[in-house]
C-alpha positions as CSV (number, residue, x, y, z in Angstrom):
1,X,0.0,0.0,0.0
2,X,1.1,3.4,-1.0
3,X,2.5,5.7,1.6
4,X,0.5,7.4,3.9
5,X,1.2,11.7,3.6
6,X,-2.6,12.7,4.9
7,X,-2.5,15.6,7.3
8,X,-4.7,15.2,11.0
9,X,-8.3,15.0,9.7
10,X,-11.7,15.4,11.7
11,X,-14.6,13.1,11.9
12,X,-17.7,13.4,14.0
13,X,-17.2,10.9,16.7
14,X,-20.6,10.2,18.9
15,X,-18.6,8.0,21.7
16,X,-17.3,9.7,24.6
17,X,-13.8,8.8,23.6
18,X,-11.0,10.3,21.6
19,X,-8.1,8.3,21.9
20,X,-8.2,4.2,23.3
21,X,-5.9,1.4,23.9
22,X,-7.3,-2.0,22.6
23,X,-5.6,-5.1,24.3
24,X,-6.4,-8.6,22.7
25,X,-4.5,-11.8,23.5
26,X,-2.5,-13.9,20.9
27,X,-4.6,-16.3,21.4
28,X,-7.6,-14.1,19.8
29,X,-6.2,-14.5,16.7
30,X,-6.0,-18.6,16.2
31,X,-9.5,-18.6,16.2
32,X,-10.6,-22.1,17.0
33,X,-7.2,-23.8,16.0
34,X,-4.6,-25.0,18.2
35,X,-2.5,-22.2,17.6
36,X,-0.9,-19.7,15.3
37,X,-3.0,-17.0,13.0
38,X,-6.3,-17.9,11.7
39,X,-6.7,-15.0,8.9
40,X,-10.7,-14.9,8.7
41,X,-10.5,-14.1,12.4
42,X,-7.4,-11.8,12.3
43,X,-9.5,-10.1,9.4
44,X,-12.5,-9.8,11.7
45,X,-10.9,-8.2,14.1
46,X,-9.9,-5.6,11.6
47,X,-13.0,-4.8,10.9
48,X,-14.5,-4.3,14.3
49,X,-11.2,-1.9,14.5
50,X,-12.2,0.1,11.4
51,X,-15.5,0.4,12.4
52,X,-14.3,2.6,15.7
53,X,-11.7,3.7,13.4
54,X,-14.5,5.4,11.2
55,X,-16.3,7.1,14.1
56,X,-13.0,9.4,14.2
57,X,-11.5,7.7,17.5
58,X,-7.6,7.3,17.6
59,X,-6.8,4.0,18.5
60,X,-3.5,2.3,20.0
61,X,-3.2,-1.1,19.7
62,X,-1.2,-4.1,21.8
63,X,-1.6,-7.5,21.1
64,X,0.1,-10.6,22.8
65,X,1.9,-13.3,21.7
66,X,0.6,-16.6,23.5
67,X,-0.9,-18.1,19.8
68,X,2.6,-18.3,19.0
69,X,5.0,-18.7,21.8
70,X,4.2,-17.9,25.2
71,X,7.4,-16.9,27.5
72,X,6.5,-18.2,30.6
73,X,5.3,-21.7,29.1
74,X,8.9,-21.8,27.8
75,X,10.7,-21.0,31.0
76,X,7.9,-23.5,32.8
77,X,9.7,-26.5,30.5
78,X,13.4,-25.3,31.4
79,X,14.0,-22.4,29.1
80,X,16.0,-19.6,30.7
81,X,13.4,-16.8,31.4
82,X,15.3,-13.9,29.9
83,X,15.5,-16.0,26.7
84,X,12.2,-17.0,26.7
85,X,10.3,-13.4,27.4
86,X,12.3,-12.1,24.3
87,X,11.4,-15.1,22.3
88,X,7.6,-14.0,23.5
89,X,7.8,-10.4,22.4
90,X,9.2,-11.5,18.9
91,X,6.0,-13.3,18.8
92,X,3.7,-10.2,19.4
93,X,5.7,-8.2,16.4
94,X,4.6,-11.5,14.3
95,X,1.5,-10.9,15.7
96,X,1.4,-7.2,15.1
97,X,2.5,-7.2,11.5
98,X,-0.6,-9.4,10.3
99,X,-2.8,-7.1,12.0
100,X,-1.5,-4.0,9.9
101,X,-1.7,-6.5,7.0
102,X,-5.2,-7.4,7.5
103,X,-6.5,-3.3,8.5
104,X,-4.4,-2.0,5.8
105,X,-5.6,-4.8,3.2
106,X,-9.7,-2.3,4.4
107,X,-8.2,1.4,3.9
108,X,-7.1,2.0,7.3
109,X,-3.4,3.2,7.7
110,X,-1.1,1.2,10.3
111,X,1.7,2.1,11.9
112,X,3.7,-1.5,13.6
113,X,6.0,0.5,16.3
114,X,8.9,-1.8,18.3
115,X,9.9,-1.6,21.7
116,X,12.8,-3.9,20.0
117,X,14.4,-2.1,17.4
118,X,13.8,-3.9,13.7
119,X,14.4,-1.0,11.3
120,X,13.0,-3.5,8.1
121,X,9.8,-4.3,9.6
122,X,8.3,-1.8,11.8
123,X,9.3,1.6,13.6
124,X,11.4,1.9,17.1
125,X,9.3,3.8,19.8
126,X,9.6,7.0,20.0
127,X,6.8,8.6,22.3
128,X,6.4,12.0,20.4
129,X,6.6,10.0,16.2
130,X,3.9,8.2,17.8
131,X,1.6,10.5,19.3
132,X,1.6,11.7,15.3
133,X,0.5,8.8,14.0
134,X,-2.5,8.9,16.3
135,X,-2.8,12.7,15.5
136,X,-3.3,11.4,11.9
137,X,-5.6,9.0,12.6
138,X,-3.3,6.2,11.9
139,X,-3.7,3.0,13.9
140,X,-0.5,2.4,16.3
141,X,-0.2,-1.0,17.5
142,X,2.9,-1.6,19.9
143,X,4.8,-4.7,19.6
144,X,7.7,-6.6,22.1
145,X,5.9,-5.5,25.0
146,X,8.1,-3.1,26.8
147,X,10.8,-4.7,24.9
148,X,12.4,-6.1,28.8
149,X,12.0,-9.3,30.1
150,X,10.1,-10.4,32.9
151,X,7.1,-7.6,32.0
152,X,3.7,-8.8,30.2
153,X,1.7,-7.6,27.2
154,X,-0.7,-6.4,29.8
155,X,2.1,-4.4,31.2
156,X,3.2,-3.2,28.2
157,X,-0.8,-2.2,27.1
158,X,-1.3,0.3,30.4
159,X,2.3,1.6,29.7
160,X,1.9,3.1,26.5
161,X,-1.8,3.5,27.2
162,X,-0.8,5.9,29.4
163,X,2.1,7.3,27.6
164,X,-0.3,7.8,24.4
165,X,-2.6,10.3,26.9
166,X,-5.6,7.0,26.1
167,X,-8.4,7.6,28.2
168,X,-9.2,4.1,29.0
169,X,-7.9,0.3,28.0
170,X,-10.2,-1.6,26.1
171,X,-9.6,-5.4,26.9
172,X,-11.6,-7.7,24.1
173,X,-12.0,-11.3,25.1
174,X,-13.3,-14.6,23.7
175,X,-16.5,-16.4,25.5
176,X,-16.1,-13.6,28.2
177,X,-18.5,-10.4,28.7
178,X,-16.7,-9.0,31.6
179,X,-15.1,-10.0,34.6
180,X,-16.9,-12.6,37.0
181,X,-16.4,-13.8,40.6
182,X,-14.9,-16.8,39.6
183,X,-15.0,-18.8,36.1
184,X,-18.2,-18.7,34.4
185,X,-17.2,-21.5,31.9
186,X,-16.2,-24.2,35.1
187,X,-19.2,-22.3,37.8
188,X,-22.6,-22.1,36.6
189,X,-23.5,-19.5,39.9
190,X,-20.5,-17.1,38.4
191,X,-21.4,-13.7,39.3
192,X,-20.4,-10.7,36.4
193,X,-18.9,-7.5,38.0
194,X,-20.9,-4.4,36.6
195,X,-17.9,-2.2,37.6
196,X,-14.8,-2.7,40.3
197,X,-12.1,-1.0,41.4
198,X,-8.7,-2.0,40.4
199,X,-8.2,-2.8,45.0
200,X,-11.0,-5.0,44.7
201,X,-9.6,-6.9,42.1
202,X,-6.3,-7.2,43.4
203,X,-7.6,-8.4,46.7
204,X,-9.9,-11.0,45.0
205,X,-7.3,-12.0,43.0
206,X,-9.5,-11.6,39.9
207,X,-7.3,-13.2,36.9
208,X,-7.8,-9.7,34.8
209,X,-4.5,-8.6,34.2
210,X,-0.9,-9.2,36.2
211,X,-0.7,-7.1,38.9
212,X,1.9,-4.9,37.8
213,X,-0.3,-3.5,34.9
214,X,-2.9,-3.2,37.4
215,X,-1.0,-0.9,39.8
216,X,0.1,1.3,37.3
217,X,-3.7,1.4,35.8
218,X,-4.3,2.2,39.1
219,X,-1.9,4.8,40.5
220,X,-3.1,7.0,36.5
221,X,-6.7,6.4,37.1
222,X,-6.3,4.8,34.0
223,X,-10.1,3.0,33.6
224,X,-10.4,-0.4,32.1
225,X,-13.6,-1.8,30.3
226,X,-13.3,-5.7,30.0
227,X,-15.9,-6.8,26.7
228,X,-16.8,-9.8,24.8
229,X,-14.0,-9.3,21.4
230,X,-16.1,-12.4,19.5
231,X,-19.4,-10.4,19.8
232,X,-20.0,-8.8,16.1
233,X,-19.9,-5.1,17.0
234,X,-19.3,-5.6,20.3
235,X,-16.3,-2.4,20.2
236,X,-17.9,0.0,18.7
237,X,-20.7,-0.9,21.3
238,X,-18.9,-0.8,24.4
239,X,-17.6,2.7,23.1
240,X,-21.0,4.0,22.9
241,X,-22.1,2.5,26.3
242,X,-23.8,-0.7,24.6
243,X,-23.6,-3.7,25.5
244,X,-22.3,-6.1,28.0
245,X,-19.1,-5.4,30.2
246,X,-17.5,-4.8,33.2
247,X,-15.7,-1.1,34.2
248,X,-12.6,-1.3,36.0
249,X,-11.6,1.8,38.1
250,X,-9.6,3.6,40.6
């Protein structure tokens, strides 16, 4: 696709947000294989991103890497952990790269951005470069995590979340329209959270994100909206205050 040279443009946007941080799992792109990329469902996932894309909203991307290789599965099975993590983030550019394939394959303009520097693929991070992309309206998704070990894409997702000024994380997930008590595919009594504070789920030890991501959410009143990503329209729902999901704050 050619180059993109457009200066910032303005659309009418009727959701309450400007600027987002979507955060999908690896593992949302295999579809219902094993493992790896399932294209239909990486090209699905394009669209729903298009379709917020279109309302004007400037959206930040981060997407794991467990469909491909997981880091800590590596260092569970003897793999030195350092070696393993970096192995992980290479997986999330992989990751990363087929998702600008697949939105720039529908018109939208992608920008791949490393925390690991790959000159020949994508872009090194630089705050400020990236901030312009979003002031274009060019989709940033950041890849290798934070590009150091021992830190997770959720990590990674509330870092530049905050870094990019986003007003809240959007965190799409499969079978799953918010956060629950306990797990509503094992518990048939599960009870969904409406909204929680980021203490609550820390104390509960509510399997949302790693607890480092949720401190720092925390400490930058940084809100977090957990929705179901395999629900057709489901983001540009939840944006609008439709749907099904469960609000995360300080």
């Amino acid at each position: 696709m050619a180059a993109d040279t457009s200066s910032p443009v303005t659309i009418e946007n009727d959701t309450k947000f400007n600027r987002v941080m979507l955060k999908i799992s690896g593992e949302a792109l295999m579809g219902d294989q094993g493992m790896g990329l399932h294209p239909p469902t990486v090209e699905r996932i394009a669209q729903e991103v298009k379709t917020v894309h279109d309302l004007g909203v400037e959206i930040c991307m981060v997407i794991g890497g467990g469909n491909i290789f997981r880091g800590l599965s590596g260092a569970a099975q003897g793999m030195e952990r350092t070696t393993a993590d970096y192995m992980g983030m290479l997986a999330t550019v992989m990751n990363a790269l087929a998702m600008q394939s697949a939105l720039e394959g529908i018109g939208v303009f992608t920008r791949v951005i490393s925390a690991i520097r790959m000159d020949e693929v994508c872009e090194p991070y630089i705050r400020r470069r990236a901030v312009r992309h979003l002031e274009k309206k060019r989709v940033c998704i950041f890849a290798a995590g934070t590009g150091n070990p021992y830190f997770t894409t959720d990590t990674a997702a509330t870092l530049r979340a905050n870094e990019m000024a986003c007003e809240a994380i959007f965190m799409g997930k499969n079978g799953v329209d918010g956060i629950y008590d306990k797990d509503p595919a094992t518990n048939a009594d599960a009870v969904r959270y409406e909204d929680i504070t980021y203490d609550e789920v820390l104390a509960k030890h509510l399997k949302v994100m790693d607890a480092s991501a949720i401190a720092l959410a925390r400490d930058n009143n940084l809100p977090l909206i957990v929705f179901p990503l395999d629900e057709p329209g489901g983001f540009k729902g939840i944006l609008a205050g439709k749907g099904t999901y469960t609000t995360v704050h300080s």
